[in-house]
C-alpha positions as CSV (number, residue, x, y, z in Angstrom):
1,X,-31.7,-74.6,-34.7
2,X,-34.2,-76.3,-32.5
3,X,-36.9,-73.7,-33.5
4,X,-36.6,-75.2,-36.6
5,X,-37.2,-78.7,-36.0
6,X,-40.3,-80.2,-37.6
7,X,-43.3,-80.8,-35.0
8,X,-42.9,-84.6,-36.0
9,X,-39.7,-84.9,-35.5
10,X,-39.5,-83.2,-32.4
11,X,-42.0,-85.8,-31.4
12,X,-39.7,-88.5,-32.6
13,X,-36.9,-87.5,-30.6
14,X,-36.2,-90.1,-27.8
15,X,-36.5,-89.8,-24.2
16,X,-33.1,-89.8,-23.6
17,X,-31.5,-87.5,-26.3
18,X,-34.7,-84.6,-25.6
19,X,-33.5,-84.6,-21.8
20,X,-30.2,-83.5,-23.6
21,X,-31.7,-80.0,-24.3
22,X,-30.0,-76.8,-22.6
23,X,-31.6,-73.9,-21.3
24,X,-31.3,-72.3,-24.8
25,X,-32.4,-74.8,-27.1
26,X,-35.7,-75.2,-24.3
27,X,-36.2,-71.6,-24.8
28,X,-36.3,-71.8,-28.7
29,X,-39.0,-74.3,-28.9
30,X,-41.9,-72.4,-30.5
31,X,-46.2,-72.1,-29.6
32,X,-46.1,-74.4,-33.0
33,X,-43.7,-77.2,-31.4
34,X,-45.1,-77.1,-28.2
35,X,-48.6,-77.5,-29.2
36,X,-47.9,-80.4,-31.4
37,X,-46.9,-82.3,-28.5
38,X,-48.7,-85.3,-26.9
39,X,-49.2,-86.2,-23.2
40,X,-46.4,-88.8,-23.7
41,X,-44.1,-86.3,-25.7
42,X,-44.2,-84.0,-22.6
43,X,-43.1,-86.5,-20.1
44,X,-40.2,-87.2,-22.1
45,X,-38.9,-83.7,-20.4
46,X,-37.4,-83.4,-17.0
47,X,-38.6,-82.2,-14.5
48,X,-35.4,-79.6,-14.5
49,X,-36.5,-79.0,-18.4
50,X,-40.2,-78.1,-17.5
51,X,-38.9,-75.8,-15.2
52,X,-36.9,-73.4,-18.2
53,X,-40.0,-72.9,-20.3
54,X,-41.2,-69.3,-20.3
55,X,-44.9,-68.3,-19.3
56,X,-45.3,-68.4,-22.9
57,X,-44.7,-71.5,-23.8
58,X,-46.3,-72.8,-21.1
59,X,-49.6,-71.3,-22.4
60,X,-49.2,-72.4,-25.7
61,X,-50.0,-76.0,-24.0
62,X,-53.9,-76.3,-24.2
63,X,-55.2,-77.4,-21.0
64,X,-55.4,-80.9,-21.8
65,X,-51.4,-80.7,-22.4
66,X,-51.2,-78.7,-19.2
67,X,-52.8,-81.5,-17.1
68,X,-50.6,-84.4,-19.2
69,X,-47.4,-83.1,-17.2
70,X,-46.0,-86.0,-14.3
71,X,-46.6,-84.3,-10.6
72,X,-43.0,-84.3,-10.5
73,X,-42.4,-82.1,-13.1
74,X,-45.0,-79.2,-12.3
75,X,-43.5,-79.7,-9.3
76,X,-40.6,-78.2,-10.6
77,X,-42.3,-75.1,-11.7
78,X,-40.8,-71.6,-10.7
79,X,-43.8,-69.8,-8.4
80,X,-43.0,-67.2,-11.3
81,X,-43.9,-69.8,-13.9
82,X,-47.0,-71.1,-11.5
83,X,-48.7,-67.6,-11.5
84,X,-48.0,-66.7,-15.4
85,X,-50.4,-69.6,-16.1
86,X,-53.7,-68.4,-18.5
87,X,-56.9,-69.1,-16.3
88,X,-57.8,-72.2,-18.3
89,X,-54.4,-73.5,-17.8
90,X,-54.8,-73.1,-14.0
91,X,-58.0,-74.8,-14.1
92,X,-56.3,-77.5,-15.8
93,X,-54.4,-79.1,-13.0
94,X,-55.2,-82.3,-12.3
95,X,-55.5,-82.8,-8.3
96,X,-51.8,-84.9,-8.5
97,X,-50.4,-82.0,-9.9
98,X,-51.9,-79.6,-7.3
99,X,-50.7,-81.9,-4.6
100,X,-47.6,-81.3,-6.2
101,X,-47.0,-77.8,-5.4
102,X,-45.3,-76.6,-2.8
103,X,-46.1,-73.8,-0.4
104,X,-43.7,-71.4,-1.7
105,X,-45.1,-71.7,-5.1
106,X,-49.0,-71.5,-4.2
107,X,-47.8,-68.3,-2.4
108,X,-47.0,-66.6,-6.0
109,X,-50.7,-66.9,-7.1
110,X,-52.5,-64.2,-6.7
111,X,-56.0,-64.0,-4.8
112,X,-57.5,-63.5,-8.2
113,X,-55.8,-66.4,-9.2
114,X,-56.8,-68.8,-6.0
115,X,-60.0,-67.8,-7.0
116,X,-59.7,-69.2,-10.7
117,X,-59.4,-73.0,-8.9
118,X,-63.1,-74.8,-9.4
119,X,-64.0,-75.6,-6.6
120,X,-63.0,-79.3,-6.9
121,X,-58.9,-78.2,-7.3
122,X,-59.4,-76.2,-4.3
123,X,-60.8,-79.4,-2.2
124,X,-57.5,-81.0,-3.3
125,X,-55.1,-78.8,-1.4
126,X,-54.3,-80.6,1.7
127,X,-54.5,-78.5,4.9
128,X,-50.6,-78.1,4.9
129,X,-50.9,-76.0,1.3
130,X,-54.4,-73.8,2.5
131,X,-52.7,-73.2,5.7
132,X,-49.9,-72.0,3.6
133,X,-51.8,-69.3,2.0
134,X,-51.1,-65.5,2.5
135,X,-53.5,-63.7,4.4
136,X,-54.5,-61.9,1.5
137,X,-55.0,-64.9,-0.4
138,X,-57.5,-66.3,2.3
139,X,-58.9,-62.6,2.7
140,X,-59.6,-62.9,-1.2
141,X,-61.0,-66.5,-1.1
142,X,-65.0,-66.5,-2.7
143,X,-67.5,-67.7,-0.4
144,X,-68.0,-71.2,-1.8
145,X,-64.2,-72.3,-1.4
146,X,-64.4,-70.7,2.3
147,X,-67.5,-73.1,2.8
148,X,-65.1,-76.3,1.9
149,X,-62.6,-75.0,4.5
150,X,-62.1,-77.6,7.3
151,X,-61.2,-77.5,10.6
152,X,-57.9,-78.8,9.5
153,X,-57.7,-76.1,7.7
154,X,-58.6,-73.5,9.9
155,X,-56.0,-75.6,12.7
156,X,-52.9,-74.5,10.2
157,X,-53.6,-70.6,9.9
158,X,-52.2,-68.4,12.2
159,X,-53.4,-65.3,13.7
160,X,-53.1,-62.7,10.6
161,X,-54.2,-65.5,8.2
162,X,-57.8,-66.4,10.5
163,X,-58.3,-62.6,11.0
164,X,-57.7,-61.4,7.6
165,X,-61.6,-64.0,6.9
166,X,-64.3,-60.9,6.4
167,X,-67.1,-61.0,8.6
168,X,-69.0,-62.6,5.3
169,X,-66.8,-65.7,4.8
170,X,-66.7,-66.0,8.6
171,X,-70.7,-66.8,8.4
172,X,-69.8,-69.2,5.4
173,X,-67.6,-71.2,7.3
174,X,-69.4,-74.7,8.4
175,X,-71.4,-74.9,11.9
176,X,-68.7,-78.4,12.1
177,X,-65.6,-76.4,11.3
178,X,-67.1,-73.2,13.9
179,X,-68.0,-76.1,16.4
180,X,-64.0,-77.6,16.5
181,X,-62.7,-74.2,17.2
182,X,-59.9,-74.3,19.7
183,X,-59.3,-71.8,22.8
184,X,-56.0,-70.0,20.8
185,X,-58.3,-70.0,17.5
186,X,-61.0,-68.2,19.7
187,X,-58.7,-65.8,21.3
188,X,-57.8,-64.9,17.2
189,X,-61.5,-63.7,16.7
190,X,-62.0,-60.3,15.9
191,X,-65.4,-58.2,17.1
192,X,-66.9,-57.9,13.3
193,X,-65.8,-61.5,12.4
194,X,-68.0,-62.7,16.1
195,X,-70.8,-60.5,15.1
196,X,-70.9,-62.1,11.9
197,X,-71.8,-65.7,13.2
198,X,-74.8,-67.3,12.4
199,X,-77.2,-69.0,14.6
200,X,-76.1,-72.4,13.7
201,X,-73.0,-71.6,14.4
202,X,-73.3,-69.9,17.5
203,X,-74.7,-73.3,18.3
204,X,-71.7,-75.7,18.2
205,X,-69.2,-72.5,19.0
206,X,-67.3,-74.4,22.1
207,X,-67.5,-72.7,25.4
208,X,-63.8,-72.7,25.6
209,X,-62.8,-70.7,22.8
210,X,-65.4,-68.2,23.5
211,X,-64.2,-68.2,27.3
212,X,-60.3,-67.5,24.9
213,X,-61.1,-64.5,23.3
214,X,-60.4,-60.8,24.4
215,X,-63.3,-59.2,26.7
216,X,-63.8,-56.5,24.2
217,X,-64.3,-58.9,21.3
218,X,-67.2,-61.1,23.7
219,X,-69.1,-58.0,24.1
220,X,-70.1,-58.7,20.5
221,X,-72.2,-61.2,21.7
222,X,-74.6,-58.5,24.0
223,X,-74.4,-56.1,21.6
């Protein structure tokens, strides 16, 4: 039984012969196997491997196991697997691994858990992977990421996903990022999310996307 195997010679086992593992024997490594394991042990696994361990096992891996893994094979995380991730584990990922993931499986965290990125792992998405985020993801987003937010950011949401921004993270948003805004984002602008800009950005809001968005939404601007 595989559950049985010592820690050490676990470790010992060679590349080739641990990618030999079925989904059962994967499932019966234990917390005390799995947290024996170096960097270099864990890349031993495929990618197809990494993919069969349960939520548990993955949080037995301390967070410097967690950020050991190839790109490839957090890449080949389940979006169930991705959102069963402890906190610290989340934090964990390294910016390769982030770049990693694909949309589908950034759209099984939850806000709570978008909010659990430092602000550093959240700079790493590329504008592909924010614009990929639900609406109530970006809804849930804490001021400080929406203030890292750039206009190729902003360029990949769509309607539901810019309007579902609060009238508070729409004055967080950079005078820049306000000041590239096209005519189709401006005709996405709500009334509470224009009364919510800020002087600055009123300043560098183009002419063009104001003359875009809906004549009831403008009078926000006389009222």
């Amino acid at each position: 039984q595989i559950g049985a195997l010592d820690p050490d010679l676990l470790s010992a086992i060679a590349p080739e012969s641990l990618r030999k593992l079925g989904t059962l024997q994967i499932s019966g490594l234990t917390a005390g196997q799995l947290s024996s394991l170096t960097g270099d042990d864990l890349r031993k696994f495929a990618a197809m491997q990494v993919g069969r361990f349960s939520s548990a096992q993955l949080n037995a891996l301390s967070p410097a196991q967690m950020a050991a893994f190839d790109p490839e094979q957090v890449a080949g995380l389940a979006a169930a697997q991705l959102s069963g991730l402890s906190p610290a584990n989340l934090r964990a990922l390294t910016s390769a691994q982030l770049g990693a993931l694909s949309n589908d499986q950034l759209a099984g965290l939850s806000g709570e858990q978008i909010g659990v990125l430092t602000l550093d792992q959240f700079q790493a998405l590329s504008a592909s992977q924010v614009g990929g985020l639900s609406a109530a993801q970006i809804g849930g987003l804490p001021l400080a990421k929406v203030a890292q937010l750039t206009a190729q950011d902003l360029g990949e949401f769509g309607a539901a996903q810019f309007r579902a921004l609060a009238p508070a993270q729409i004055a967080a948003l950079p005078p820049a990022v306000i000041g590239a805004l096209t005519p189709q984002q401006g005709a996405m602008f709500e009334i509470g999310q224009v009364a919510a800009l800020t002087g600055a950005q009123l300043a560098e809001l183009p002419a063009a996307a104001i003359g875009a968005m809906s004549p009831w939404v403008r009078e926000a601007f006389t009222a």
